[in-house]
C-alpha positions in Angstrom: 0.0 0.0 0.0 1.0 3.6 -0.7 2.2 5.5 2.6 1.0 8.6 3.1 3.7 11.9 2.6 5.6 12.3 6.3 5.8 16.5 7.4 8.6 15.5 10.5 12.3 14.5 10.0 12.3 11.2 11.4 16.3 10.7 10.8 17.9 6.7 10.2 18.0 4.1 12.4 21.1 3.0 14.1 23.6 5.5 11.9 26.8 4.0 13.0 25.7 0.6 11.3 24.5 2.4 8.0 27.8 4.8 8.1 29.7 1.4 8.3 28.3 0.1 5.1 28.9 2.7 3.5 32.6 2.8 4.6 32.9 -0.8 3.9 31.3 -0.6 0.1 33.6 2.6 -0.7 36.8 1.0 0.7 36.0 -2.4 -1.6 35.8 -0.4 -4.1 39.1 1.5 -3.6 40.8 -2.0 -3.4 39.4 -3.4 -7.0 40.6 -0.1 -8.9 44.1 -0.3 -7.3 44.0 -4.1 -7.9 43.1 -3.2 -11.8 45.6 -1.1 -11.5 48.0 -3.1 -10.9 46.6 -6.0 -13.1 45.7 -7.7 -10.4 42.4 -9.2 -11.8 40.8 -11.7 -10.1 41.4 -9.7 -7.1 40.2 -6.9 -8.5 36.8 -8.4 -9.7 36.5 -10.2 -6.4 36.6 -6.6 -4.2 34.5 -5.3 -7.6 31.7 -7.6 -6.7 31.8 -6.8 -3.0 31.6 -3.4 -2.6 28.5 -3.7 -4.9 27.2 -5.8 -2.7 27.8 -3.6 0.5 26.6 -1.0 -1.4 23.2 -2.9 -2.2 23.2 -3.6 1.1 23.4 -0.1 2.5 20.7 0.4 -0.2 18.5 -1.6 1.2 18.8 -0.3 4.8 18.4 3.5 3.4 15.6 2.0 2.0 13.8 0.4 5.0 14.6 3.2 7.4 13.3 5.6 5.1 10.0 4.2 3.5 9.7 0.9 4.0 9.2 0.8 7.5 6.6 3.2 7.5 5.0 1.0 4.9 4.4 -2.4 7.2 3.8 0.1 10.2 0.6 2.0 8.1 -0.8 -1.6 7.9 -0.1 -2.9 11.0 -2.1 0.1 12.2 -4.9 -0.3 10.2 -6.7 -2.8 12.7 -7.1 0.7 15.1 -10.5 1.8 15.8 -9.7 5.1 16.7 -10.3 5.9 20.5 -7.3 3.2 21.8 -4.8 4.6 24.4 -1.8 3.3 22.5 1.5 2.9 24.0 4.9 2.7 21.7 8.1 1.8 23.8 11.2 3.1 22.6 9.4 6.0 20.5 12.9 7.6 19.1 11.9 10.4 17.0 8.2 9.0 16.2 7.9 7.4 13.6 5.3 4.6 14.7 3.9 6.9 17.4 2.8 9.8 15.1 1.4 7.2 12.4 -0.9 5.7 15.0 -1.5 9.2 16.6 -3.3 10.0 13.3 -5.2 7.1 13.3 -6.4 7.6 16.9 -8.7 11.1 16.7 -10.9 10.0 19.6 -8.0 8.1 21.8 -4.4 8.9 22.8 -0.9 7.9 21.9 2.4 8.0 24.5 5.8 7.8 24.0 8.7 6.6 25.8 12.2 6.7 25.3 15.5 7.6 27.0 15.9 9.2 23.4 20.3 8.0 23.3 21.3 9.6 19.4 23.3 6.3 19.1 20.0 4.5 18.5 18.8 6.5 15.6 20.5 10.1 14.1 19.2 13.1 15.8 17.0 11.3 18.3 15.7 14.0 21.5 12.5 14.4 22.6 12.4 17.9 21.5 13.0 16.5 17.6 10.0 14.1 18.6 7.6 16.8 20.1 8.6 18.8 17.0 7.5 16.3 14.7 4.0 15.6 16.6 3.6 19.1 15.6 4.6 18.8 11.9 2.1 16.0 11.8 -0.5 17.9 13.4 -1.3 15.5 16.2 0.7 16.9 19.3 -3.1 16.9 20.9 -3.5 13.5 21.3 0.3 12.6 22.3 2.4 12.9 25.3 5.9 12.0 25.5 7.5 10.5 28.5 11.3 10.0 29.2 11.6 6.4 30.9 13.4 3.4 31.2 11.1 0.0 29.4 12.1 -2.3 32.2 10.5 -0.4 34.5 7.7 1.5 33.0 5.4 4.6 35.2 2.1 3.4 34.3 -0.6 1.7 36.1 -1.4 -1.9 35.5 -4.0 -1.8 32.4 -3.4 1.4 31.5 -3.3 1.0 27.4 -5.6 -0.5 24.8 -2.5 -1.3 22.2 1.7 -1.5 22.7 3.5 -1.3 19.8 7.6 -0.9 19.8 9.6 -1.0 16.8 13.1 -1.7 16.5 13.7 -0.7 20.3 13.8 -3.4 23.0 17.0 -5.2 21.3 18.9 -2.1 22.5 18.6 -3.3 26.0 21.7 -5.2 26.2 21.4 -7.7 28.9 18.7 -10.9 28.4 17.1 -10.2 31.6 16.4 -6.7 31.2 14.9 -7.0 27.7 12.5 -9.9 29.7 11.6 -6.9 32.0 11.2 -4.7 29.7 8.3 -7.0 27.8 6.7 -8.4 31.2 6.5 -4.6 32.1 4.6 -4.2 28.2 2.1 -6.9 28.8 1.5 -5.9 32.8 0.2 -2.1 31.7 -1.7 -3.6 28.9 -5.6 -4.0 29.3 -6.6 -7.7 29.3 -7.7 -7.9 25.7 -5.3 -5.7 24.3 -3.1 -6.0 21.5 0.5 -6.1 21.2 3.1 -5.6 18.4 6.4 -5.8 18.7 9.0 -5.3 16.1 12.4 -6.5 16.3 15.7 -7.9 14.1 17.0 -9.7 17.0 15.5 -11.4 19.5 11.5 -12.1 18.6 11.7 -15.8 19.6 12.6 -14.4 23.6 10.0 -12.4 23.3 7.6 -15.1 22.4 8.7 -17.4 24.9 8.1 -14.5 27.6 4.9 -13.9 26.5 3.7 -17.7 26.7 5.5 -18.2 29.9 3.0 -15.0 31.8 0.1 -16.9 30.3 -0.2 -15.0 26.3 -1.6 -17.7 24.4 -3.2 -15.9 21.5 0.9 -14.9 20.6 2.4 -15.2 17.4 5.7 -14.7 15.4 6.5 -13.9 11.5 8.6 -12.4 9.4 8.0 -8.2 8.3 9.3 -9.3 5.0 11.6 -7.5 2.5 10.6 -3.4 3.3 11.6 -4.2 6.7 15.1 -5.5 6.0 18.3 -3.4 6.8 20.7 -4.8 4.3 19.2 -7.9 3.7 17.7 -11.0 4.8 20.2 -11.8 7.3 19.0 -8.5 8.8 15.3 -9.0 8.5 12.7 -7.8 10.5 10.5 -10.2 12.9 7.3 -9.0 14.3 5.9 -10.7 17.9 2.0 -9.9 17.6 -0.1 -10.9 21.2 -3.6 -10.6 22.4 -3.3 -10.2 26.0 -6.3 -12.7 27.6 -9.2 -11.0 28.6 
């Protein structure tokens, strides 16, 4: 489906790793002209062939954190009625919060993040209340600097959790546990919850099933949602809290 035009400035995800592609596919290719330069063939054609191929690669992730992103979000968020309170963990600059913000005209949408720029270029809450108002929905949003492992809501608080590309940045297995047990504890019994993730989806799962989440399942985002390739796809943990 077509995404709809974007008025914020929603930066890339995870810079360092894009800016290292780049790096990579540029110094491959230095290698094969100075190997043809020195008639060096094969060698040449081998370093040819992989800077393409970082450069694809980098391609592809400019690609995803761009557009294609936005484009398995806008239908993940289709299934909202409207008047949901909607939490999104790990909000960054808003990307998945503003989308369902628009969606929501009779609920509300909150964000929280520690907002750390090494987790996406130009992230600070200021960029993110900035863009609510680009996108004309800074009414129904509030923005709340927190930790996920130990989140300031009451139990039951929200209708939907989302969290894109966020809880893998918890580095320790235990904490990124807490981090979802917290999700599912200030969700509504009946609620819905999305999580999507490159790394970690099947702990996630197994989290969910072990606090009682039977209606839980886990796929693949598919090809807009990879960030360099398949080795780097996306997974998406989708749960129905039991009423």
């Amino acid at each position: 489906m077509s995404v709809s035009k974007r008025h914020g400035s929603y930066g890339f995800d995870a810079p360092w790793a894009l800016a290292g592609l780049l790096f990579g596919a540029i110094a491959l290719v230095a290698l094969a002209v100075v190997s043809f330069a020195l008639d060096v063939l094969a060698a040449g054609l081998a370093f040819l062939l992989g800077g393409l191929y970082t450069l694809a690669s980098a391609a592809s992730y400019v690609y995803t954190t761009r557009r294609g992103k936005f484009a398995v979000w806008a239908e993940e968020l289709q299934r909202l009625e409207g008047d949901e309170r909607l939490l999104d963990l790990g909000c960054g600059r808003g990307a998945v919060l503003l989308m369902a913000a628009q969606r929501l005209d009779k609920g509300r949408a909150t964000g929280i993040d520690r907002w750390r720029s090494k987790d996406q270029s130009g992230n600070g809450e200021q960029v993110t209340r900035a863009n609510a108002e680009a996108e004309g929905v800074s009414d129904r949003v509030e923005l709340v600097r927190g930790d996920m492992r130990d989140l300031p809501f009451a139990d039951g608080t929200f209708d939907v959790i989302v969290s894109s590309q966020a809880i893998h940045n918890i580095p320790d297995a235990g904490g990124r546990e807490q981090a979802v047990r917290e999700a599912h504890r200030v969700l509504r019994p009946g609620g819905l919850m999305l999580i999507a993730d490159f790394q970690h989806t099947p702990a996630y799962e197994t989290t969910l099933r072990g606090l009682g989440v039977v209606d839980v399942r886990r796929r693949d985002a598919g090809w807009r949602f990879w960030y360099g390739g398949p080795w780097f796809g996306t997974g998406v943990v989708e749960a129905r809290k039991p009423a």
